[in-house]
N, C-alpha and C positions, 0 to 999 in steps of 0.2 A: 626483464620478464621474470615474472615468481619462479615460474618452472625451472629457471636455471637455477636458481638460488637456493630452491627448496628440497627436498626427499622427492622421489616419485610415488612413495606407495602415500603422500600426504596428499598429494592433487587431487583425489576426489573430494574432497573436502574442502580445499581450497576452492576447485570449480564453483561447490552450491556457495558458498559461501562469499565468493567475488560475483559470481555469476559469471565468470568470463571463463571459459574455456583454456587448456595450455594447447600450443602450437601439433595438431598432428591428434589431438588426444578425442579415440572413439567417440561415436555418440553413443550415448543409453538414453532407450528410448521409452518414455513414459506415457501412460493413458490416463485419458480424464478420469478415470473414476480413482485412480491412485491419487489425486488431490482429497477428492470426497473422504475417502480414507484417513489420510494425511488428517486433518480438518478433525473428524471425528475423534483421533485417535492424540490429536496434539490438545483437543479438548476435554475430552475424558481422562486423558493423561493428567493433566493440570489441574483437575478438581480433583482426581485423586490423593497428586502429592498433596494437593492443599489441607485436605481432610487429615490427612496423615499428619503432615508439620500442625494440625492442631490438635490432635490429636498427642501428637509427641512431647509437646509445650517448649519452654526454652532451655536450650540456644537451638534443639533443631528445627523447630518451630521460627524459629528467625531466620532460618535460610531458604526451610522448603516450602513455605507460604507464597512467599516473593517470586520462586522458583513456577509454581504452580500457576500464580496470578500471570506468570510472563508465559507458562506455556499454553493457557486458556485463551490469552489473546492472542497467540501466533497463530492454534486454531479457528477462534472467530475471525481473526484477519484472511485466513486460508479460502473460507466462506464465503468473504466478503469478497475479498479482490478477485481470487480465481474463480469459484464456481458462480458463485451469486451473476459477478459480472458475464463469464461467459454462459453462463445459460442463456441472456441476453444475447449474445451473437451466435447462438443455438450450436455450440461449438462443443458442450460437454455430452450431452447422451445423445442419442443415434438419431431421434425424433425431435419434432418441432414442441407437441406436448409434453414429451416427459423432460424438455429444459425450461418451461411453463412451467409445469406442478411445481415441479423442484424449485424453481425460482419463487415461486409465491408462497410455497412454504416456509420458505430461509427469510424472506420479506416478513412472514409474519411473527415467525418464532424468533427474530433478532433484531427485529423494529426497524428494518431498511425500507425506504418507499416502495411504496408497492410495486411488484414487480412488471406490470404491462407499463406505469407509468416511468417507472425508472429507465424501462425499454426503448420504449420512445424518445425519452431526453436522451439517453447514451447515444442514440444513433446519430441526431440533432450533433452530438459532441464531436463524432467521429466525422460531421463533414465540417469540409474546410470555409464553408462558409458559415459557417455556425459557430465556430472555436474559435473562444473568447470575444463574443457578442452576448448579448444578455440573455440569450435562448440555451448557454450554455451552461451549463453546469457544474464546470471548471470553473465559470467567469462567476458564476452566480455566489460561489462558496468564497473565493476569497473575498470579493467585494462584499456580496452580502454578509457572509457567515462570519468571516475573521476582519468584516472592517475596513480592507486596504484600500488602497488607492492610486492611480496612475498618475507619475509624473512627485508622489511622496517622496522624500530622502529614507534610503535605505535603510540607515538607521529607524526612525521610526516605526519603519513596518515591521524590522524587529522587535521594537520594545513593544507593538500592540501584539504581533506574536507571541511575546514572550508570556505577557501580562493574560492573555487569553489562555493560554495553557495552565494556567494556575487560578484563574478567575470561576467561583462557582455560578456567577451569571450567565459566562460562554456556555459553561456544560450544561448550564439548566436549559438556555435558548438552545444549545443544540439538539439535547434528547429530546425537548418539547416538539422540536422541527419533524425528530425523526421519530416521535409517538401520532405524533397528529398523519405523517404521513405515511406511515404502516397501518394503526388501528383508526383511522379516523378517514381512511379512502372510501371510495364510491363502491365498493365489493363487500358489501355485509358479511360474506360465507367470511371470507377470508381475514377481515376484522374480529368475528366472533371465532374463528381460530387462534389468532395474537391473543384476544382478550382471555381465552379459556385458558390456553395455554400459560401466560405469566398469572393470571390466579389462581391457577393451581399450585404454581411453584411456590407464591410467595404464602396461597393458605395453606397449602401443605405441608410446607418448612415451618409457620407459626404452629399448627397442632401437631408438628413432632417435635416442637422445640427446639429446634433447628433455623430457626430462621436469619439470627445472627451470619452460619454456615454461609446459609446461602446469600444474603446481602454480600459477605464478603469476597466469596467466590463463584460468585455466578453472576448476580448483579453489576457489579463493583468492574468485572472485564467488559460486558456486555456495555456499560456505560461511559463512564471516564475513561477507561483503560483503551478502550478501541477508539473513542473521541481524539483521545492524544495520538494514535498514530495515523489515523483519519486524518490528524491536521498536519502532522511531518510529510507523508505520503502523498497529499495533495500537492501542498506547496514546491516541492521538489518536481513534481509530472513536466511541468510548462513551462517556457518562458516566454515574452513578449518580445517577437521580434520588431525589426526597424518599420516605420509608417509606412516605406512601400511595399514591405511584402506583404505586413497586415492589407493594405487598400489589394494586391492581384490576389489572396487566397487563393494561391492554387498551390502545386507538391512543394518548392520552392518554400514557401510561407509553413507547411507542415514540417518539412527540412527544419528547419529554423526551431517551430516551436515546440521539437521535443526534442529528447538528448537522455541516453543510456544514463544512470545513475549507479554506480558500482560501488560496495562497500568493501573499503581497506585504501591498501598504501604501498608501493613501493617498496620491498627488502632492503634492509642495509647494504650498500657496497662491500660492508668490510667483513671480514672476514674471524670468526668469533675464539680468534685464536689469542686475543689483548684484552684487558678489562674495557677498552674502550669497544672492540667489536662488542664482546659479550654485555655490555650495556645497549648497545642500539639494537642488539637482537633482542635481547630481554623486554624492552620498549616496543619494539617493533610486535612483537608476541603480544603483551598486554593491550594493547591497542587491538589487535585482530581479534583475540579473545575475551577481550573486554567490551570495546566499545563497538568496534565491526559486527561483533557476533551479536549483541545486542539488537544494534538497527538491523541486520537481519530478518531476527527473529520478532522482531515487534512490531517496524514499522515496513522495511522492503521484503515484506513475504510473499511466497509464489514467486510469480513470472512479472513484480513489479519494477523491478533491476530495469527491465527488459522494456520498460512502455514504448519505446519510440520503435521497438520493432511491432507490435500489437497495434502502434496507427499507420503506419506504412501495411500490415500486412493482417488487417483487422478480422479476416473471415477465414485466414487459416487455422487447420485444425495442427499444424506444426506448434503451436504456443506450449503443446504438453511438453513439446522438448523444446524450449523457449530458447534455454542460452547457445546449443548448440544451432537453432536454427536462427537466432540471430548470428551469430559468428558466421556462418555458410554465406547468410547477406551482405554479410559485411566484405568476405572476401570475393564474392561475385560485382563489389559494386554497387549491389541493391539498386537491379532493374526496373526501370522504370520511373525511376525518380534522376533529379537533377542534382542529388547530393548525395552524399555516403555518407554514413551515421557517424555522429555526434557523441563524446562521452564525459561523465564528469567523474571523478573517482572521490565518493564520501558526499554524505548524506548533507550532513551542515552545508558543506561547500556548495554541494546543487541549489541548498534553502539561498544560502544568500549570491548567490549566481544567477536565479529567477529573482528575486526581488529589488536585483541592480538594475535587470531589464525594465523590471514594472517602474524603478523611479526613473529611468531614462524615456518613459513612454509618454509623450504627451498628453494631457487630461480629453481634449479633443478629438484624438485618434482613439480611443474608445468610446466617445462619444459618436461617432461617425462608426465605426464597429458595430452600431448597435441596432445601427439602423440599416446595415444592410440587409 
């Protein structure tokens, strides 16, 4: 366990940053509008340093640009995964309308489908007979969107992964996807909101001369930057379990195809008293504040660690304190289901741990999937 290995006064930060709780350790308890905040202010945040590092030119300009770009996206991911989504399961404000407005605003100022129809497919997603059928929207993005295929060699489905995240066809098919289905839906008001809004930013920024600025930092996350962990975030949510639990959909089958997704690793056993302890710690350290802290912040933001508690327990308003109310589940059992929750620890690991399932899934058990 971290906790033994670690400081005590370092656990809160280890908690947001594993998602996972230490043994015994308080809940703090958070409310939906401290994401909205979060979101606002990881956003604003990150156009700031950006204006700044260009402002500064080089070498601080090389650090805080990149810096900015990553905390714009942790913002718009904030939007995206947390409120956007739960406004959809009318989980974030007190009303049924005010997580509408807010959701169709966020739909139109950030180019997400609009939000009554995103509403409707999400729910689609959330029953068990609809996940991973063609009606869903999980099923729909990797097959349609990223290409893959069931019953492919693992390999592969990497290298068109790979090949998509660096492809400017993907992104262009993807933002096309995701303009036509923001400003291009059946809700005029709410189209001509998108539309006013991004021509204002983009002729606004050209008649102040700024519009470089704003391609760079505002555009640039809004688009590719949230597209790339759009696509790490998805792929990691599911896996395909075996043809009979797909053919009974029922908790069993849901059991199955979600699973906790935790960023980090393990402490060193040894103890950092030899150059070799003090090397696996050093490693160990770069790795959490490197690459852990990263997919974090970029791709598993919010309560995304967490998805297999959010499908077992989809209309709680518990998600604001996500990791602690999944831990509570986890140690009750998680009533009402046939299984107790599932974990993968590291982001890559989940990616290619779902896409051993999809090459082990027969081409005809999604075929049949699809039709029910």
């Amino acid at each position: 366990m971290m906790a033994d290995r670690l400081p005590h006064w370092i656990q809160p930060f280890i908690t947001w940053l594993t998602a996972r709780p230490a043994p015994g350790e308080a809940l703090r308890e958070h409310a939906a509008l401290d994401y909205v905040v979060a979101g606002l202010g990881w956003t604003l945040g990150g156009i700031g340093l950006g204006l700044l590092g260009l402002h500064a030119g080089v070498p601080a300009g090389a650090v805080l640009v990149p810096l900015g770009l990553l905390f714009t996206t942790t913002g718009l991911g904030l939007f995206q995964v947390v409120v956007f989504h739960h406004c959809s399961h009318g989980t974030v404000f007190k009303t049924r309308q005010a997580n509408r407005r807010v959701g169709r605003l966020i739909s139109a100022l950030l180019l997400f489908k609009h939000f009554d129809v995103y509403q409707h497919e999400h729910m689609l997603h959330h029953s068990a007979r609809k996940l991973l059928t063609d009606e869903d929207e999980f099923a729909d993005f990797v097959f349609g969107m990223c290409g893959l295929e069931a019953g492919m060699p693992k390999r592969e489905s990497w290298r068109r992964v790979l090949v998509n995240l660096v492809s400017p066809r993907f992104h262009g098919l993807f933002l096309w996807r995701r303009v036509r289905a923001s400003l291009g839906s059946a809700d005029r008001a709410h189209n001509l909101v998108g539309i006013g809004f991004w021509g204002l930013v983009l002729a606004g920024g050209a008649a102040a001369g700024w519009l470089l600025p704003v391609l760079l930092l505002w555009v640039l996350p809004v688009t590719v930057l949230l597209q790339l962990a759009t696509v790490g975030r998805i792929l990691c949510e599911h896996r395909f379990p075996d043809r009979a639990l797909i053919a009974q959909r029922g908790k069993e089958f849901v059991c199955h195809a979600t699973a906790g997704v935790f960023p980090g690793s393990a402490p060193p056993m040894l103890r950092a008293t030899t150059a070799r302890g003090l090397a696996a710690w050093a490693g160990w350290w770069a790795n959490m504040l490197g690459v852990q802290l990263f997919v974090r912040l970029f791709v598993l933001v919010g309560d995304a660690p967490c998805h297999d508690f959010h499908h077992r327990r989809p209309a709680t308003r518990r998600w604001t304190s996500y990791i602690h109310a999944r831990q509570k589940d986890v140690e009750a059992g998680c009533p009402g289901f046939p299984r107790n929750y599932g974990e993968t620890w590291g982001l890559f690991r989940a990616i290619d741990e779902n896409l051993a399932s999809l090459a082990a899934t027969a081409p005809e058990v999604m075929t049949q999937a699809a039709y029910r």
